[in-house]
C-alpha positions as CSV (number, residue, x, y, z in Angstrom):
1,X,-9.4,-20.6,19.5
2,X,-8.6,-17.1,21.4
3,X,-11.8,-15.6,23.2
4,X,-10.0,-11.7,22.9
5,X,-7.4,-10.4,20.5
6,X,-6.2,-6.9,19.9
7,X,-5.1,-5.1,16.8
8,X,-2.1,-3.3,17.4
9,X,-2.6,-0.9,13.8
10,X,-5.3,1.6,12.7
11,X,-6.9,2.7,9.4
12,X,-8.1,0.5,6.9
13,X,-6.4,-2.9,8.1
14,X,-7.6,-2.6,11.6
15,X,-10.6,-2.4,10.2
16,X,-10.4,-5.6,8.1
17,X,-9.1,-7.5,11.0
18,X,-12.0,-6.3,13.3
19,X,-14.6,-7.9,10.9
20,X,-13.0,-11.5,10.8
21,X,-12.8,-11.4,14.4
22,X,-16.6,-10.8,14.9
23,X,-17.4,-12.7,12.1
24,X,-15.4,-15.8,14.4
25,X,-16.7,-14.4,17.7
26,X,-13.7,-13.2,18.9
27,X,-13.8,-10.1,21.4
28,X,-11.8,-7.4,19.2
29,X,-9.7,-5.1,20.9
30,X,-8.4,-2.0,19.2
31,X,-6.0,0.9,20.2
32,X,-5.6,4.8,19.4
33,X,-3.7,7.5,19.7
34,X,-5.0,10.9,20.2
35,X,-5.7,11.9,17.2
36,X,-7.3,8.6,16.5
37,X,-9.8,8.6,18.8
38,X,-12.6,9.3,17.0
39,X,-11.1,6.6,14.0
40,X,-13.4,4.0,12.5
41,X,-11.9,1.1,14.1
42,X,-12.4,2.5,17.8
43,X,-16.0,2.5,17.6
44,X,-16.1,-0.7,15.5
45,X,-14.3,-2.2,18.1
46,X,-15.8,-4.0,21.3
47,X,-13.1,-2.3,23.5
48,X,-10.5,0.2,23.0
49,X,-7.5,1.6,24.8
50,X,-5.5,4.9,24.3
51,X,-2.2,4.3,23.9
52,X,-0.4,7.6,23.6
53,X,0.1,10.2,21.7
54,X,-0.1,11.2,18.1
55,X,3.4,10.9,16.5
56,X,4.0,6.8,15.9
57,X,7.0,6.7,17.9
58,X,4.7,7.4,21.3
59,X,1.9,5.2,20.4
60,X,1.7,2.6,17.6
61,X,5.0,1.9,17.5
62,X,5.5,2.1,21.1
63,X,5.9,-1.9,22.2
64,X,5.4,-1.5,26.2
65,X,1.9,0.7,25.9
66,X,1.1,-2.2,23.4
67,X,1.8,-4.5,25.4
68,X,0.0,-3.1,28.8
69,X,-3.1,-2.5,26.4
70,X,-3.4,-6.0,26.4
71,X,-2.4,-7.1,29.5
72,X,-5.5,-4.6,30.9
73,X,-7.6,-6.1,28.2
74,X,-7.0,-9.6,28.8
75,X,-6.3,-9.9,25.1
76,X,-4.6,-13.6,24.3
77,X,-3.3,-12.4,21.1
78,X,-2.0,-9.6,19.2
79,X,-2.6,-9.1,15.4
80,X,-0.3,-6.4,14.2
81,X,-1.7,-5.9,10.6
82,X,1.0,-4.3,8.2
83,X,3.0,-1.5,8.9
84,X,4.0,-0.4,12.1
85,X,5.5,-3.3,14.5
86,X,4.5,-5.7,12.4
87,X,7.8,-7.0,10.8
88,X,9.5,-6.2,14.5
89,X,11.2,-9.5,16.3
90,X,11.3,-7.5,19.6
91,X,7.8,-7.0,19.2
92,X,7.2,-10.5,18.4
93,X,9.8,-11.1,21.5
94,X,7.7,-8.5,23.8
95,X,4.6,-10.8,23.1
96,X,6.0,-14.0,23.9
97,X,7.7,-13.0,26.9
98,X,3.9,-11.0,28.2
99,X,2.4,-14.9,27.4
100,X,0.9,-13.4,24.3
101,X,0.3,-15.1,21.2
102,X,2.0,-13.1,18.2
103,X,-0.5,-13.6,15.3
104,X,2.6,-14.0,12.7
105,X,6.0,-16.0,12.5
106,X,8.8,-16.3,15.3
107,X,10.7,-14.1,15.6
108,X,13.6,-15.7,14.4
109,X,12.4,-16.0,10.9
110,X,11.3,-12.3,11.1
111,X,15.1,-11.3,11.8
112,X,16.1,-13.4,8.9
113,X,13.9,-12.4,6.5
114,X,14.0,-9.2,7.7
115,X,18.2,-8.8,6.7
116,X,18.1,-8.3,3.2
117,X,21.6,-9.7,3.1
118,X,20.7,-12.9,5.2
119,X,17.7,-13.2,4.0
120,X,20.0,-13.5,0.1
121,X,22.5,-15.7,2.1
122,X,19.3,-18.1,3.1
123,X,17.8,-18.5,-0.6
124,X,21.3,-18.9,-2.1
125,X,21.7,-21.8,0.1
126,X,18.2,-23.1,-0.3
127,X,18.4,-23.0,-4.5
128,X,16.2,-19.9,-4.9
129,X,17.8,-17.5,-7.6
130,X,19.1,-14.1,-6.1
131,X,19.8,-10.9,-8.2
132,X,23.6,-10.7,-9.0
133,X,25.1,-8.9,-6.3
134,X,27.0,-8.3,-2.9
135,X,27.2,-10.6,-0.9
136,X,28.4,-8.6,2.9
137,X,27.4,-5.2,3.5
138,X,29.2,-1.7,1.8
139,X,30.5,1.1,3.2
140,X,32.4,3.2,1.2
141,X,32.1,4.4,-2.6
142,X,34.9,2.6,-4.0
143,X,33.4,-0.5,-3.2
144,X,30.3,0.1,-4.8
145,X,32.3,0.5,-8.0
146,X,33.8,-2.2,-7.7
147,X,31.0,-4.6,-7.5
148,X,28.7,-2.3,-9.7
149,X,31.8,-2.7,-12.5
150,X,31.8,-6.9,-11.7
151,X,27.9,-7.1,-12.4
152,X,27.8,-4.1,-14.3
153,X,25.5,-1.0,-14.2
154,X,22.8,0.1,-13.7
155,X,22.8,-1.1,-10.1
156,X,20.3,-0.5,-6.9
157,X,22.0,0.4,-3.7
158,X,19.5,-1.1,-0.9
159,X,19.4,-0.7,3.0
160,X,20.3,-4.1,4.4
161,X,17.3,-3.9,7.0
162,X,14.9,-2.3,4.3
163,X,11.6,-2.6,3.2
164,X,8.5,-0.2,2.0
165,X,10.2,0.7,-0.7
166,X,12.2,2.8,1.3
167,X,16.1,2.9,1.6
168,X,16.8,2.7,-2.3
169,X,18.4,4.3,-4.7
170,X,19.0,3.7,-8.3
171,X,22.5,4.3,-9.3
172,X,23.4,3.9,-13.5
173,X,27.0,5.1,-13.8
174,X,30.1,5.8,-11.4
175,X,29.7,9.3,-11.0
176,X,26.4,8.2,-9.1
177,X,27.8,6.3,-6.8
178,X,29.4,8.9,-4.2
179,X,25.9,11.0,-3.6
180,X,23.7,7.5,-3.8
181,X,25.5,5.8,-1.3
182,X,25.5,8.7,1.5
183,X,21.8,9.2,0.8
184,X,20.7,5.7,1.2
185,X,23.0,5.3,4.0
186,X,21.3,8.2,5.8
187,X,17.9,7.0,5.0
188,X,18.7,3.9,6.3
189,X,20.0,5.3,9.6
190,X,17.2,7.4,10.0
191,X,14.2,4.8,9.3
192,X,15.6,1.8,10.2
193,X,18.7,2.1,12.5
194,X,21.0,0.7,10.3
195,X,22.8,2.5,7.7
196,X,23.9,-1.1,6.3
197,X,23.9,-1.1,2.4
198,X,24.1,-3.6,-0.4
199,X,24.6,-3.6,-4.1
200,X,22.0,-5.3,-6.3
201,X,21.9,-5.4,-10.5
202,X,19.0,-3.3,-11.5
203,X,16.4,-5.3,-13.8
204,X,15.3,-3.3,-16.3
205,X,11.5,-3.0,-17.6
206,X,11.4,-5.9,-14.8
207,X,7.9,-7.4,-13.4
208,X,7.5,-7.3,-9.5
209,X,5.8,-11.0,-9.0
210,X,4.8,-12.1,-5.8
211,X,3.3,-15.0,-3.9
212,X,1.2,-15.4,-1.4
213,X,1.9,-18.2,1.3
214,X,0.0,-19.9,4.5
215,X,2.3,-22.2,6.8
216,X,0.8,-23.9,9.8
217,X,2.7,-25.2,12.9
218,X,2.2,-29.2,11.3
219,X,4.5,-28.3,8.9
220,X,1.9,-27.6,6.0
221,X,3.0,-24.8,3.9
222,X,0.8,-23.6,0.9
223,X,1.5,-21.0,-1.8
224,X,-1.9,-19.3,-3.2
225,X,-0.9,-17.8,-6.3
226,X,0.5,-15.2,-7.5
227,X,-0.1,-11.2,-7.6
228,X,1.1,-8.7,-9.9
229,X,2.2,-5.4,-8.6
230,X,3.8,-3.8,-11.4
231,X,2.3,-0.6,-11.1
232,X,4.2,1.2,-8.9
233,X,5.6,4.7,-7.9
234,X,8.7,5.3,-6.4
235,X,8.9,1.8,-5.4
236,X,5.3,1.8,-3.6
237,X,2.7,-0.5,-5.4
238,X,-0.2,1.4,-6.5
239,X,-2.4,-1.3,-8.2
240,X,-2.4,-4.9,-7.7
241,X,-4.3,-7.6,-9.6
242,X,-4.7,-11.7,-9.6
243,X,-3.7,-13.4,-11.5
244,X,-1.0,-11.5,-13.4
245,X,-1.3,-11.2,-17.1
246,X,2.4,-12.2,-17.5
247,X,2.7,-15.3,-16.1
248,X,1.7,-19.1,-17.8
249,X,0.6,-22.0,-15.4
250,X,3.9,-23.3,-16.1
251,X,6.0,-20.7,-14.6
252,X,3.1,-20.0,-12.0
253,X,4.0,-23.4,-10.7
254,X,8.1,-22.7,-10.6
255,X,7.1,-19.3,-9.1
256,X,4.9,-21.4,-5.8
257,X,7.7,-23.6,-5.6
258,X,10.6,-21.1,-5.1
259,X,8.1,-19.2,-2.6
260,X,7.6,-22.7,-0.8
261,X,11.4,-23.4,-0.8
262,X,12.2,-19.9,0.9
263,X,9.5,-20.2,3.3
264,X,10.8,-24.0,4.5
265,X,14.2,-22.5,4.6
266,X,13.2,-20.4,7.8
267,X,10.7,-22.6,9.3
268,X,8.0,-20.4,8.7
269,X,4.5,-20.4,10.2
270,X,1.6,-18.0,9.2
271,X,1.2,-15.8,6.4
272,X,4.0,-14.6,4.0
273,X,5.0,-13.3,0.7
274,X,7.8,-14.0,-1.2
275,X,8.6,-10.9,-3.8
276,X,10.0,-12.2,-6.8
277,X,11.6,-9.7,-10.1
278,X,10.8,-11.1,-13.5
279,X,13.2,-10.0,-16.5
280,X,12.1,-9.4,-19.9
281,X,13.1,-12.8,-20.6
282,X,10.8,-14.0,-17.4
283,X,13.8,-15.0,-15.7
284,X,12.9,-14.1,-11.9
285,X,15.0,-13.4,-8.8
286,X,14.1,-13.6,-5.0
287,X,13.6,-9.7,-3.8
288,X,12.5,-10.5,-0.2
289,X,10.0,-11.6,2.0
290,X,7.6,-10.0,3.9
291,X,6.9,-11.8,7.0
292,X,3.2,-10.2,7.4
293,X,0.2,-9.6,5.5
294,X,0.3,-7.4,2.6
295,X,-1.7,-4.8,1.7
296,X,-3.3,-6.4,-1.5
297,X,-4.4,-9.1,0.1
298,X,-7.7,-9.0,-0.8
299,X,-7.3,-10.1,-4.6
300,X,-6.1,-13.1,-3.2
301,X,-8.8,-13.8,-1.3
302,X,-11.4,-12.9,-4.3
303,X,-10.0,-14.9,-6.6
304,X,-8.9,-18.1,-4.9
305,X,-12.1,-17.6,-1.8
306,X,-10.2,-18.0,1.3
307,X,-9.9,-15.5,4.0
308,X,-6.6,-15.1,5.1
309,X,-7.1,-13.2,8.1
310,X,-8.8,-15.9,9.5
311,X,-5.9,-18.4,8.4
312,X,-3.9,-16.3,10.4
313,X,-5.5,-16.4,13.5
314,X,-6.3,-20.0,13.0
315,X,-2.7,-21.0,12.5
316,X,-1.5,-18.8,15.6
317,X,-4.6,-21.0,17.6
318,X,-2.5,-24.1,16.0
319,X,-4.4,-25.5,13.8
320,X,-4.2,-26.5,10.9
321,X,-4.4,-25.2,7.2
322,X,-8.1,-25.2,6.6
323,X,-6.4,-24.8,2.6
324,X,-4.3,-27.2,0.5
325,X,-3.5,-26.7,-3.4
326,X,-5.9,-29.4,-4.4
327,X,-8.4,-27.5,-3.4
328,X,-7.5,-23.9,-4.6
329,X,-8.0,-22.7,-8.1
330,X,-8.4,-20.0,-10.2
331,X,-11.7,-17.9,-10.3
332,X,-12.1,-15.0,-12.2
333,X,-9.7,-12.2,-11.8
334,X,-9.4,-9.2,-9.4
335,X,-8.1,-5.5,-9.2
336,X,-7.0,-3.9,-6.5
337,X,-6.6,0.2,-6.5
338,X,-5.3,1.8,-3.5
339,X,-7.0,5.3,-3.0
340,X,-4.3,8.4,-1.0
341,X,-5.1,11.3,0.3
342,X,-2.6,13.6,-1.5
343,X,-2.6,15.5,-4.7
344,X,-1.2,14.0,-7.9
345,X,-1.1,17.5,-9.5
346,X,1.3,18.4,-6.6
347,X,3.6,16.1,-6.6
348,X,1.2,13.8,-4.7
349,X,1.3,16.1,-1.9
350,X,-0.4,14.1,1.2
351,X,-3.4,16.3,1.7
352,X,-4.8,16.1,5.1
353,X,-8.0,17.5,6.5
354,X,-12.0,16.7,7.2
355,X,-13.9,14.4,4.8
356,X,-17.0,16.4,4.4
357,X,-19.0,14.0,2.3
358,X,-18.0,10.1,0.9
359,X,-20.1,7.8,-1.1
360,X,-18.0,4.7,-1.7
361,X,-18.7,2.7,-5.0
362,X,-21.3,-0.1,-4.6
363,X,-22.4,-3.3,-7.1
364,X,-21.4,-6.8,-8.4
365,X,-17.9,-7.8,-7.5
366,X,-16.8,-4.4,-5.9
367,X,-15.5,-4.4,-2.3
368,X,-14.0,-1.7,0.0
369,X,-11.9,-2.0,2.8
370,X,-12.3,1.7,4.5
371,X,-11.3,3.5,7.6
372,X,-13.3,7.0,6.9
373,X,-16.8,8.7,7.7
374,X,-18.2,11.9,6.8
375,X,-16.9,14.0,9.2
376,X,-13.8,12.5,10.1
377,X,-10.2,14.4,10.0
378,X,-7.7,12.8,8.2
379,X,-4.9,13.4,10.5
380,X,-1.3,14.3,9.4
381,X,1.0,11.9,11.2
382,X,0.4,8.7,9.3
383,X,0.4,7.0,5.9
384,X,-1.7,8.7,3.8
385,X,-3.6,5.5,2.4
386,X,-7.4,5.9,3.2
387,X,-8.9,2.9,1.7
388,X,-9.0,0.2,-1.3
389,X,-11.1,-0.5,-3.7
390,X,-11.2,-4.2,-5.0
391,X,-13.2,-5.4,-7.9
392,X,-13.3,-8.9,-8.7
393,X,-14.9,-10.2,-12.6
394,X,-15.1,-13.5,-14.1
395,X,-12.1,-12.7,-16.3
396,X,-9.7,-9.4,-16.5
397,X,-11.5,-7.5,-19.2
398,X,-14.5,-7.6,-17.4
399,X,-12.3,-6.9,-14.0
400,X,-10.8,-3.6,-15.3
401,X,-14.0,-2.1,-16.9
402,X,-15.4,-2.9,-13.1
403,X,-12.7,-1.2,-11.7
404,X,-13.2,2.2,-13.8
405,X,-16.6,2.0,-12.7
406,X,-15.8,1.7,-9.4
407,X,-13.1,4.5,-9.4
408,X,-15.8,6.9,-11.1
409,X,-18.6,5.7,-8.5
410,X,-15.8,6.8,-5.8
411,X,-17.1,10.5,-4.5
412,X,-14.9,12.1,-1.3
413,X,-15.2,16.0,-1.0
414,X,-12.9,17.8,2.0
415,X,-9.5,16.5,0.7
416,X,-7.8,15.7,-2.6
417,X,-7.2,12.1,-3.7
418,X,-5.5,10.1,-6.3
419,X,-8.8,9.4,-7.9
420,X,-7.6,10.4,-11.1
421,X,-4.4,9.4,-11.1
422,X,-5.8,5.8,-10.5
423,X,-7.8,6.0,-13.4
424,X,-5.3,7.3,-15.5
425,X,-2.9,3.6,-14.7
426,X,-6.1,1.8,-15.4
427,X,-6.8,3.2,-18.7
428,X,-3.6,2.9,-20.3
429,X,-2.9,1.4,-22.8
430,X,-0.2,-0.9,-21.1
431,X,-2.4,-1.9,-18.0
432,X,-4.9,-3.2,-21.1
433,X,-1.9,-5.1,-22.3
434,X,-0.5,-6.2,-19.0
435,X,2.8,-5.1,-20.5
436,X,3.6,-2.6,-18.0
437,X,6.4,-2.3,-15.7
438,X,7.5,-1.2,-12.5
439,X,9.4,2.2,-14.2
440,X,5.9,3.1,-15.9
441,X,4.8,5.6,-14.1
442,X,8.2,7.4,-13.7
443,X,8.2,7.5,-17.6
444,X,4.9,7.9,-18.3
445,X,3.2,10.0,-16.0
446,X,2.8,13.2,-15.4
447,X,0.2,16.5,-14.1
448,X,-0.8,16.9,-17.3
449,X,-1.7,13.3,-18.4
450,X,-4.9,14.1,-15.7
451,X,-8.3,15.3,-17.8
452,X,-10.0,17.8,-16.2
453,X,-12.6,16.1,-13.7
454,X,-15.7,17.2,-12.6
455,X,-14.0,18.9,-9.2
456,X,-12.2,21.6,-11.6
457,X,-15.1,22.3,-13.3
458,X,-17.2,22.7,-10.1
459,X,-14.6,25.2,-8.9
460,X,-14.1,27.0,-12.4
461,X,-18.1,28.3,-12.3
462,X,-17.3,29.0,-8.8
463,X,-14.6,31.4,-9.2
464,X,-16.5,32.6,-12.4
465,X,-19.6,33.0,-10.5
466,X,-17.8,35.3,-7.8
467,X,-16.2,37.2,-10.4
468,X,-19.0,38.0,-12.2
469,X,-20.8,38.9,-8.7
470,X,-18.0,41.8,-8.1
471,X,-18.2,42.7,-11.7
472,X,-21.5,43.7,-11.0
473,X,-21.3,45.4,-7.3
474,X,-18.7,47.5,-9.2
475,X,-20.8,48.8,-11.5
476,X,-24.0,49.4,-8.8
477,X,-26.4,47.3,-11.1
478,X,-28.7,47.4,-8.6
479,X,-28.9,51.9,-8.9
480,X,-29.4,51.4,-12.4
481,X,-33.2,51.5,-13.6
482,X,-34.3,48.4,-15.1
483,X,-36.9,48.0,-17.5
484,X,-36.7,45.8,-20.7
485,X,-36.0,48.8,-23.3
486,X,-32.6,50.1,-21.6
487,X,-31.0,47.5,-19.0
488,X,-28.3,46.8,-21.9
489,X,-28.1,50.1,-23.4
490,X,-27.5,51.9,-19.7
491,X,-25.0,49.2,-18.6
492,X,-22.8,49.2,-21.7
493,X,-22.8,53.5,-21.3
494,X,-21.4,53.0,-17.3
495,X,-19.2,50.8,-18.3
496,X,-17.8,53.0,-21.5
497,X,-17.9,56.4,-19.1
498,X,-15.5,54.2,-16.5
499,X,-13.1,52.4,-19.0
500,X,-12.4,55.2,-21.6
501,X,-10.6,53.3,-24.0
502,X,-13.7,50.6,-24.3
């Protein structure tokens, strides 16, 4: 087992990593940027090293001042959370050739996985069902239409080295095509230095499934259920729960085993999920796989008890699976809620700034995974996720009235969050159901499906109170005699002899 490791992330996920290490007795090692270095995880953190600037490209995305970090901290191992360099082969490269463990897979199965078109080639040949679609990479309109015509439309144009959501576009007829296909192209280039493209069939009103997996180097491999992340906003999950409210134990099992079949297929090792579509008709396709942990990793680890942080480093230490589906089952149900700094009424505006006051929600079966104080400025050069708020209950009614609690417990004054908006998914009628889909916010949604909370009430008597205030210094109160016969009487008369038509 490793004596030092060091996080290469910030935010909320270093901070989750930084508690299984202590709870393991690991020496924890964090990094910062400038504007980072009064962060949470610095402090938490039983050493720290700056590492550059603000801006991503010059610090937590810069491999080298990684890489020295841990070579002056005699770190052994590198976890890389989510995000960042943490689906990066070179990074995984830069590690192994420092004689640092990389807590994740090779990097060969990261650059496989990582392809969106290899990564379809690999499942095809494996017998994992793929959407319809390209096979070999597009460049130019006219072949769009022509394999948008073959499968027909609507189609989703895709960035071959995607993944975030981010280099997609929707396209449901021709005319779309010319415009979609320089956009996505460009937004490819620009975030992940290949315009590459591909052409997919859209599902409609389709499920996003996934599966959660742990692989050891002995050649164990273990798929822990299943997560639903339906709820989603341009292409970013929003809410996540275990287990999902569409699937039966039946398909549950053909789910695993497709997820254990793609994960064999690249010789994987550590933890992974495989992202699965579901049709209408629960027909489901391989999406991708993300060769890291996710986000909403913590309803997996509420409902089946295992922490999979510490699988993580454990595997990367070679050992072995300390998990095997004998011994996992299902308990209870969990909710996850991801809580942004931005503004839903504005477009979810990312709203930076200083947190002047925070009281996260407490009780039975709530959890928070956090990376803000009192105090703290949320800076403007990162994602705008602050934090998560995970409820777990012994089954999903009792799991979504816990989560409205929770959301309502959840006070943060300074910046505007997605409070409301949260509540608003949770509520509705279709989250009740578990009938949503991944378009239900885009249809659904909007400013004015928000109920005036208690913030817009506060700053209503506020603006009232001022008003009234001026109102008054206008009309020199204070000159004006009072005694209990005339106050009213005087007051009306000054205001009559300066507004006439009163």
């Amino acid at each position: 087992m490793f004596k030092k490791l060091l996080i290469a992330n910030r935010g909320e996920i270093a901070m989750r990593i930084l508690r299984t290490c202590r709870e393991m007795g690991i020496t924890a090692v964090s990094v910062y940027s400038d504007s980072d270095r009064l962060a949470m995880h610095v402090t938490y953190a039983d050493e720290s090293y700056h590492i550059g600037p603000s801006t991503s490209k010059d610090s937590y995305l810069n491999i080298d001042r990684i890489i020295g970090a841990a070579k002056a901290s005699g770190a052994e191992a590198i976890h890389p959370g989510y995000g960042f360099l943490a689906e990066s082969a070179d990074f995984a490269v830069a590690c192994k050739k420092a004689g640092i463990t990389f807590i994740g897979p090779s990097p060969e199965s990261i650059r496989r996985m990582g392809n969106k078109l290899e990564a379809r080639a690999t499942m095809k040949a494996s017998g994992v069902r793929v959407i319809p679609g390209s096979d070999a990479t597009i460049d130019s309109t006219n072949e769009v239409a022509r394999v948008a015509n073959s499968i027909g439309y609507p189609v989703m144009i895709k960035a071959a080295a995607g993944g975030g959501g981010k280099g997609l576009r929707l396209v449901r007829n021709k005319k779309e095509c010319a415009i979609a296909i320089e956009l996505t192209m460009s937004e490819a280039e620009h975030a992940f230095g290949d315009p590459s493209v591909f052409v997919e069939k859209y599902i409609e009103r389709a499920k996003h499934i996934e599966v959660q997996l742990v692989a050891d180097t002995h050649g164990k491999v273990v798929a822990v259920g299943e997560r639903e992340c339906s709820m989603q906003r341009r292409y970013q999950k929003v809410v996540e729960e275990t287990p999902s409210p569409s699937i039966t134990p039946e398909l549950r099992a053909e789910l695993c085993d497709a997820a254990v079949k793609a994960a064999r297929a690249v010789d994987y090792v550590g933890a992974g999920t495989v992202e699965f579509i579901m049709g209408e008709d629960k027909t489901f396709f391989f999406l991708e796989m993300n060769t890291r942990l996710q986000v909403e990793h913590p309803v997996t680890e509420m409902v089946y008890g295992i922490d999979l942080v510490k699988e993580q480093i454990r595997i990367a230490s070679r050992e072995p699976l300390s998990v095997s589906p004998e011994t996992l089952t299902i308990r209870g149900h969990a909710i996850e809620a991801r809580i942004y700094a931005e503004d839903p009424k504005s477009n979810f505006l990312p709203s930076a700034g200083r947190v002047y006051r925070l009281v996260l929600p407490q009780g039975p079966g709530v959890r928070n995974e956090n990376s803000i104080y009192p105090g703290y400025e949320i800076p403007v050069y990162y994602d705008p996720m602050i934090g998560k708020v995970i409820v777990w209950g012994e089954d999903r009614p009792t799991a979504i009235r816990r989560c409205l609690r929770a959301l309502a417990e959840y006070q943060l004054d300074g910046v505007k969050t997605n409070l409301e908006f949260l509540t608003w998914a949770v509520e509705s009628d279709a989250f009740a159901d578990g009938l949503y889909d991944t378009g239900f916010i885009e249809r659904e949604f909007s400013p004015d499906s928000l109920s005036t909370g208690p913030e817009d009430i506060e700053l209503a008597t506020i603006a009232a109170s001022i008003t009234a205030y001026k109102h008054a210094r206008r009309l020199n109160i204070d000159s004006v005699e009072i005694t209990r016969e005339n106050v009213w009487r005087r007051i009306a008369r000054m205001e009559g002899l300066r507004n006439p038509r009163m």
